[in-house]
BALUMLO-699435 format. One record per residue (C-alpha): residue in three letters; x, y, z. Coordinates in steps of 0.001 Angstrom, whole numbers, plus 500000, padded with zeros to 6 digits. Layout:
N
ALAXYZ ...
END
This chain:
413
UNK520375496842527043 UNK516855495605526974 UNK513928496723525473 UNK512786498789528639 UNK515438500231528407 UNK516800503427526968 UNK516488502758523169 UNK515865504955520341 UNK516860504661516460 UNK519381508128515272 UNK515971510273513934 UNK518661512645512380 UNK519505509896510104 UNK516603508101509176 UNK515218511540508491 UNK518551511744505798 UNK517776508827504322 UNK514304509704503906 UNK515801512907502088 UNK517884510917500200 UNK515752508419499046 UNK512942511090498167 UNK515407512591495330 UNK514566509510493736 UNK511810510164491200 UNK511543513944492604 UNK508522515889491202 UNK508429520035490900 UNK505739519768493549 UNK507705518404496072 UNK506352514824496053 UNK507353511694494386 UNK507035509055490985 UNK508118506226491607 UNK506098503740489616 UNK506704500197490186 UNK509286498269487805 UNK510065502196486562 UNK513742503417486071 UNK513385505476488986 UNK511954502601491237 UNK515158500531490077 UNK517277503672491281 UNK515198503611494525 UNK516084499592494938 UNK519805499998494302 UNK520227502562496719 UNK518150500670499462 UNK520378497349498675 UNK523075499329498982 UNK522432500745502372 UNK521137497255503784 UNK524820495615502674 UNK526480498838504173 UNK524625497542507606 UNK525511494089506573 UNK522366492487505693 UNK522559489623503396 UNK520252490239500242 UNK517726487507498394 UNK515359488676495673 UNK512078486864495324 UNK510872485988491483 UNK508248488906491944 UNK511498491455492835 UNK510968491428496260 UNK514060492558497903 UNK514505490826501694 UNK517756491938503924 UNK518758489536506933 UNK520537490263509289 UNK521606487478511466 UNK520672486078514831 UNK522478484863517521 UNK519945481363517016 UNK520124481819512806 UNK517831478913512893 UNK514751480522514550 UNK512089482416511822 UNK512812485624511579 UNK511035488842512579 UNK510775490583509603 UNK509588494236508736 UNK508775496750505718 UNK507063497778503459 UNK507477499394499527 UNK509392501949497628 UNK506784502345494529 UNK504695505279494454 UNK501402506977492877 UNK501534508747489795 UNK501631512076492140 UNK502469510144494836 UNK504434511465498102 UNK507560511210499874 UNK506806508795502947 UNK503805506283501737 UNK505498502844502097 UNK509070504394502007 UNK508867505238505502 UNK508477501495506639 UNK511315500160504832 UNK513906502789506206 UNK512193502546509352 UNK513096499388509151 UNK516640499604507492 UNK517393502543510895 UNK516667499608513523 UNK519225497331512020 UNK521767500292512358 UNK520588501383515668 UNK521394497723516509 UNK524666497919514351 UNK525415500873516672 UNK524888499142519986 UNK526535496033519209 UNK523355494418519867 UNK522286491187518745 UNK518723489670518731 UNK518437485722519333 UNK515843485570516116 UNK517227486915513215 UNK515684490250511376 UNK514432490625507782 UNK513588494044506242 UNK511145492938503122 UNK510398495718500367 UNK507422494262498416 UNK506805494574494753 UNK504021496842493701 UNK501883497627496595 UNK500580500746495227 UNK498607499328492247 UNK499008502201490425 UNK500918500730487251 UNK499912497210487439 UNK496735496465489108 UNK496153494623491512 UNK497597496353494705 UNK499645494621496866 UNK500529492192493997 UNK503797490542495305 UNK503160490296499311 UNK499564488815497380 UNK501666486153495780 UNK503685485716498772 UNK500891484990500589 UNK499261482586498396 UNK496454485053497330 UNK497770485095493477 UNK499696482543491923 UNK503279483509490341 UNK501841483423487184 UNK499055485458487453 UNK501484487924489315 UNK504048488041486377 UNK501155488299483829 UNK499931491360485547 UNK500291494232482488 UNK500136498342482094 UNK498148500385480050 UNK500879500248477596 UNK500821496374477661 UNK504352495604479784 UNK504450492787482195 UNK505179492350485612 UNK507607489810484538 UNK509137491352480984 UNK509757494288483494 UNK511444492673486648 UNK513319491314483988 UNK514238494416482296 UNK515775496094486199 UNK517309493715486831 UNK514888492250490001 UNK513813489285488566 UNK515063487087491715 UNK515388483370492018 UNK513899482847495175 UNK510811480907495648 UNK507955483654496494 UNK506426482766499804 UNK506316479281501930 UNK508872480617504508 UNK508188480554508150 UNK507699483838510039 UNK507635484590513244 UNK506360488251513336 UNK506108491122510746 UNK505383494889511577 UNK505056497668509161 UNK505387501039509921 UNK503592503409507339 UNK501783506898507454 UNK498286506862508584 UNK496797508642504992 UNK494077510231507235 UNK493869513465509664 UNK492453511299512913 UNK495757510819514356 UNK497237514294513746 UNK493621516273514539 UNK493530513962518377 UNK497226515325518807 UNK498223511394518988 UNK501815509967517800 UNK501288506108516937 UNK498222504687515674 UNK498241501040517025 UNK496773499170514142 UNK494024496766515459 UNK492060495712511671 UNK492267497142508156 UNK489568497740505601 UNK488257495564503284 UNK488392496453499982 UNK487318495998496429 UNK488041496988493115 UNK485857496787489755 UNK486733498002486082 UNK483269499224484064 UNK483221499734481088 UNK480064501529479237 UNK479561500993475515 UNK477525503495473893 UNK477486504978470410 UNK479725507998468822 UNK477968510769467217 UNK478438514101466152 UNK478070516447468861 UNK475776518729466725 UNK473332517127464597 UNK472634514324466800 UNK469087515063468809 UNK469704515052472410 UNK466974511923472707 UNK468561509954470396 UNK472147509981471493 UNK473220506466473373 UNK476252508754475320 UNK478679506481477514 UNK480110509548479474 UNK476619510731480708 UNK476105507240482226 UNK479533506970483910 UNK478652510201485021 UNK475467508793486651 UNK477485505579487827 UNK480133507961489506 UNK477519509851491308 UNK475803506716492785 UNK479088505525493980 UNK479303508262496415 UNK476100508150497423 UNK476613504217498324 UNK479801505229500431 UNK477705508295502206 UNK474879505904502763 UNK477174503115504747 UNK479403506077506639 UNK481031506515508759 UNK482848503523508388 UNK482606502982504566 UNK484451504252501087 UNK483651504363498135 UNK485762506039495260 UNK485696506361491385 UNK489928506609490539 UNK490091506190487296 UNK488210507660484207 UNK488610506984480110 UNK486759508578477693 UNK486811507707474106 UNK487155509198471686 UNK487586512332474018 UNK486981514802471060 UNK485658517616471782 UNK482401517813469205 UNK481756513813469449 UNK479744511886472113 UNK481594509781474228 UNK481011505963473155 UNK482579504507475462 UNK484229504907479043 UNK486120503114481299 UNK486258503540484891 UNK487461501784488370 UNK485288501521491441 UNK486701501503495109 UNK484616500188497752 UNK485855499540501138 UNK484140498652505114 UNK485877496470507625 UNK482398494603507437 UNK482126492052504773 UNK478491492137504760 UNK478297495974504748 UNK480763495306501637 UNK477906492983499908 UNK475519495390500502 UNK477138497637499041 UNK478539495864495997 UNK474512494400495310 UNK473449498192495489 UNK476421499624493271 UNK475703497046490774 UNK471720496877490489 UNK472023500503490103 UNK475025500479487100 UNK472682498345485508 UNK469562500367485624 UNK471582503353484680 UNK473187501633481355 UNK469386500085480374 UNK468278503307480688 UNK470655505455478312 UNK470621502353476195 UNK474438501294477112 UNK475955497988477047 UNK477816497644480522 UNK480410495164481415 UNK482051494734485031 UNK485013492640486589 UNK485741492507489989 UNK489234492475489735 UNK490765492469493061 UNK489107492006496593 UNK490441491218500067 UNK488499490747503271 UNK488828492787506601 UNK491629492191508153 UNK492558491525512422 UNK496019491688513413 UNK497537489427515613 UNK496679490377519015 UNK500550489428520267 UNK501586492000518064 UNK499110495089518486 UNK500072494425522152 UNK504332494918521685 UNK503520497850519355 UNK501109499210522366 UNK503674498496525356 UNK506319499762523330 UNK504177503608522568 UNK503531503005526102 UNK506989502406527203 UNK508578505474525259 UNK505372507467526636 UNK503807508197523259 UNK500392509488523268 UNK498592506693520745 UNK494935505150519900 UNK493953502493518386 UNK493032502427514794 UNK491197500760512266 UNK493246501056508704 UNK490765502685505760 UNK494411502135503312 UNK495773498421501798 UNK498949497806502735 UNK501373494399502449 UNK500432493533506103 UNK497319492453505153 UNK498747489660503136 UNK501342488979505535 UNK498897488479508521 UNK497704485309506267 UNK500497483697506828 UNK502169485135509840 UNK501344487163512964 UNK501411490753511612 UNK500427494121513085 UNK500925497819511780 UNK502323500884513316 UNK500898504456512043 UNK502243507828512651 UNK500402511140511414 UNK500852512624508979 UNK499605516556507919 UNK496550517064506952 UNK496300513317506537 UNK496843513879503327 UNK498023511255500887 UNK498701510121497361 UNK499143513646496989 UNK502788515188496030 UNK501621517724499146 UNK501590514534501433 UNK504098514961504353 UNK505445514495508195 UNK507320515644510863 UNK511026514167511627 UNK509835513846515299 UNK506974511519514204 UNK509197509658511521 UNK511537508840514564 UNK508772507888517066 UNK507220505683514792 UNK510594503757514226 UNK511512503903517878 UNK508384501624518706 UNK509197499566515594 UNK512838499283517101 UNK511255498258520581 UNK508287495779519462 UNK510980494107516701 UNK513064493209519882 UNK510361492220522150 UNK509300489510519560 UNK512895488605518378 UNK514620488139521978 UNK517850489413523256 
END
């Protein structure tokens, strides 16, 4: 059997694992919490090692708990074509963002297991530590250190809110692997994920064929003002951190409406202390989001955010301090890739577009250091990091079918 031929992963059991895996974490409103290095995420990595020895993968842990299952090639020598993505999850986060690749992934080894058939590269599913960002920022933190983006150190240092570390915690499940992080040769990766936008779903369209991702940048403000009773304090004389942040949050948006269509730009996060109801704020701290797949749209729009967070804290007399804490440039998929994950839409007579990514995902990393492309399928609504956020089992299974078919089309028969 070749890749022209007649093949197609068992969508009635990827769709069951899917199921499974989403009972993992399980929230009353149907979606999913999962935080990285959580309980629940160590649940969610048992089961998937499980499943991958069950299909006879060998398993390696990186030291950042990245999870990689091989299966074999008939040439073991040759670098692999690997393929995933991550099991960690928003706060409120759904059932299918970054799940879906990795049991994608885990359905074409069994497909294969089922048809006896044997690629001459062998086939690595990764499942990447942290990608979500949501627990320990930055996102994308171990594929990052994979890559060579972070060092180990900086990766392990990485804390929460309540002060745990991305190393005290790999520790603590039980995924603190021995294997070097990174420095391997690869000879193709794909990732299969949920588009997190309406464009494919709204142009009736199956597979997004990932051409370039967003750049994207994150900064942590925080305004310093001063805490005063909420009642005898004159409303001239009050130095009120919230009321600039609220000013801050405002020009953010009007930054990412001023660059559209292309651009984003998002406040996520918002503290407020002492958050007392009868006492001025005196201090807030919030996150900033900006993304473009220009980088000079990106300066632009990092000059303006800042010149105007400045004049806004002189002018309500607030000390402001900001960090850009994580930034990656546009990304271009290899253009060997896009074209097996077109051919192979094409070849199972998918309707599909290209499509620039507006999301982060661990293929941007991966493209630094080895040919890389992504495949999207819709998903309602496009909505996303949402507990609402969901598919169809008919898209779930044509996204892994042109996984299955541009995986062998790089790896060989």
């Amino acid at each position: 059997m070749t890749a022209s031929g007649n093949l197609r992963v068992n969508g009635e059991r990827l769709w069951r694992s899917l199921m499974r895996m989403a009972m993992i974490g399980a929230t009353e409103k149907g979606g999913n919490c999962r935080l990285a290095l959580s309980d629940p995420d160590r649940e969610a990595r048992d089961l998937f090692v499980s499943w991958a020895r069950e299909a006879g993968c060998t398993i390696t842990i990186d030291k950042m708990g990245s999870i990689f299952a091989r299966r074999a090639g008939s040439d073991d020598t040759l670098a692999p074509v690997m393929m995933g993505s991550h099991l960690d999850t928003q706060p409120t986060g759904g059932r299918f963002d970054g799940v879906l690749g990795v049991l994608s992934a885990l359905e074409v080894i069994r497909t294969l297991n089922d048809l006896d058939y044997r690629s001459e590269r062998p086939l690595e599913i990764a499942m990447w530590t942290n990608e979500e960002g949501s627990r320990f920022a930055p996102a994308m933190l171990a594929s990052g250190v994979f890559a060579g983006e972070f060092s180990l150190e900086f990766g392990h240092s990485r804390a929460d809110r309540d002060g745990r570390s991305v190393g005290a915690e790999l520790e603590r499940i039980g995924y603190l692997g021995d294997e070097p992080v990174g420095g391997r040769d690869i000879h193709a990766f794909f990732e299969v994920h949920i588009e997190q936008g309406p464009i494919l779903e709204e142009e009736e369209k199956t597979i997004g064929i990932v051409t370039d991702a967003q750049g994207v940048r994150w900064y942590e403000v925080t305004l310093q003002g001063v805490e005063s009773h909420a009642g005898p304090t004159p409303m001239d004389r009050r130095r009120d951190a919230l009321v600039g942040a609220a000013r801050i949050v405002e020009r953010v948006n009007e930054i990412g409406l001023a660059h559209a269509p292309l651009a984003c730009a998002t406040v996520g996060m918002m503290e407020v202390h002492p958050n007392s109801r009868n006492v001025i704020p005196g201090r807030v701290f919030l996150t900033i989001d900006l993304r473009h797949p220009d980088d000079g749209v990106l300066d632009a729009m990092e000059a303006e955010f800042r010149a105007r967070s400045d004049e806004i804290a002189a002018a309500a007399g607030l000390d402001l301090e900001c960090e850009k804490i994580f930034a990656y440039a546009p990304v271009a998929f290899d253009p060997g890739c896009i074209e097996a994950v077109r051919e192979a839409a094409a070849g199972l007579g998918l309707g599909a577009r290209e499509i620039v990514s507006g999301a982060g995902h661990d293929a941007c990393y991966i493209s630094r250091v080895a040919p890389s492309a992504m495949i999207f399928t819709p998903c309602i609504g496009g909505i996303s990091h949402n507990e609402a956020e969901d598919i169809k089992p008919e898209w779930a299974a044509a996204g892994a079918d042109v996984l299955l078919r541009a995986v062998i089309a790089k790896a060989g028969a």
